[in-house]
Every structure is written in structure tokens, then in C-alpha cells.
ZAMARGU-4260 file (C-alpha; in steps of 0.2 Angstrom, whole numbers, plus 5000, padded with zeros to 4 digits):
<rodrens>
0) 4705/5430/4870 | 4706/5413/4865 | 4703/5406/4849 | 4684/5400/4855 | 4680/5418/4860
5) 4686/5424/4846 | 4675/5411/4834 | 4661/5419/4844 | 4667/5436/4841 | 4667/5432/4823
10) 4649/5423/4823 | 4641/5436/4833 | 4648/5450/4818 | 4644/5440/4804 | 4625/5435/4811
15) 4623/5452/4817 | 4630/5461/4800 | 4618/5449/4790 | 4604/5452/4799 | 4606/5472/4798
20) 4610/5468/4780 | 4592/5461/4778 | 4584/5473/4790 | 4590/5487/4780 | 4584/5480/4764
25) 4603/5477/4755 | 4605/5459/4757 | 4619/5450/4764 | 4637/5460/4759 | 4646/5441/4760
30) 4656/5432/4775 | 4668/5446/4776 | 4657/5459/4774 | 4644/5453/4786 | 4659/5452/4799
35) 4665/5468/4797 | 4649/5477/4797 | 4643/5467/4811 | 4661/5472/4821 | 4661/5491/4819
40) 4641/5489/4821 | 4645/5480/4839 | 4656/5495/4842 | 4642/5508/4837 | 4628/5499/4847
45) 4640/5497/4862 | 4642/5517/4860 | 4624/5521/4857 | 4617/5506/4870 | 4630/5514/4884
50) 4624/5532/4882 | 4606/5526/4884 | 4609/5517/4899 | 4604/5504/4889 | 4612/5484/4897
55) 4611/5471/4887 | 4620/5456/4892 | 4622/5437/4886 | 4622/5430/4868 | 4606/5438/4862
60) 4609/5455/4869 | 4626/5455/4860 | 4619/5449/4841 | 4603/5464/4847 | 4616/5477/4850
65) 4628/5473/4837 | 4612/5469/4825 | 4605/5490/4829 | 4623/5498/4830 | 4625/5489/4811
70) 4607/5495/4807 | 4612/5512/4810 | 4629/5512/4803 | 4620/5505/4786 | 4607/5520/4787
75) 4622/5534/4791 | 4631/5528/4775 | 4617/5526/4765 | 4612/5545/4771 | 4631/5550/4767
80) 4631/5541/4748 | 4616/5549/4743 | 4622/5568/4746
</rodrens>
């Protein structure tokens, strides 16, 4: 990867954790933050997005999937902090 994709990379987890952030009703979690959720949340999507039979390709499909697997990791730890 060069350092262009890897920009990109970072872009896509931090627009994809902010939006997830927003969607979920907790607000941005900062640059970092965003990234990181947006990351694992690319990871999750890809998982959940793959078992569905579910392709979504290009620059929008990849800040949607990353934007619902970071949804959903939001809603499992929110599940997991309130028991």
C-alpha cells in the first residue's frame, strides 16, 4: 500500500466512524477515535456484508460498509456496557 491508499484508508475510517458516531446518537469520538472505529467497523461490515452476499464496491460502497459495520459495533458495545 502506498502512502495515498493508505490516506484513503484513514479518510474512509474516520468519515465512516464519524458518521456511525452521529447515526448512533454519540457524537464524534475525535480524529483518532473516528479512525479506529471506522477501521474495525470496515472489518465488521466486510464480515457482515460478505455473509450476506452482500458487494459493495467503489468509494461509496466502502464509507456504507464501513459506516454499518461501525453502526453495529457502536450498538454491540453499547449492549455489552449496559449489562
Amino acid at each position: 500500500m502506498d502512502i495515498t491508499g493508505l490516506i484513503i484508508f484513514l479518510a474512509i475510517g474516520a468519515v465512516s466512524g464519524w458518521l456511525a458516531g452521529t447515526l448512533m446518537k454519540g457524537g464524534g469520538f475525535g480524529l483518532l477515535g473516528n479512525i479506529v472505529v471506522g477501521i474495525i467497523g470496515a472489518v465488521v461490515g466486510g464480515f457482515v456484508f460478505g455473509f450476506l452476499g452482500i458487494k459493495a464496491g467503489g468509494l461509496i460502497g466502502s464509507i456504507i460498509t464501513a459506516t454499518v459495520g461501525a453502526a453495529l459495533l457502536l450498538f454491540i458495545v453499547r449492549l455489552i456496557k449496559k449489562a
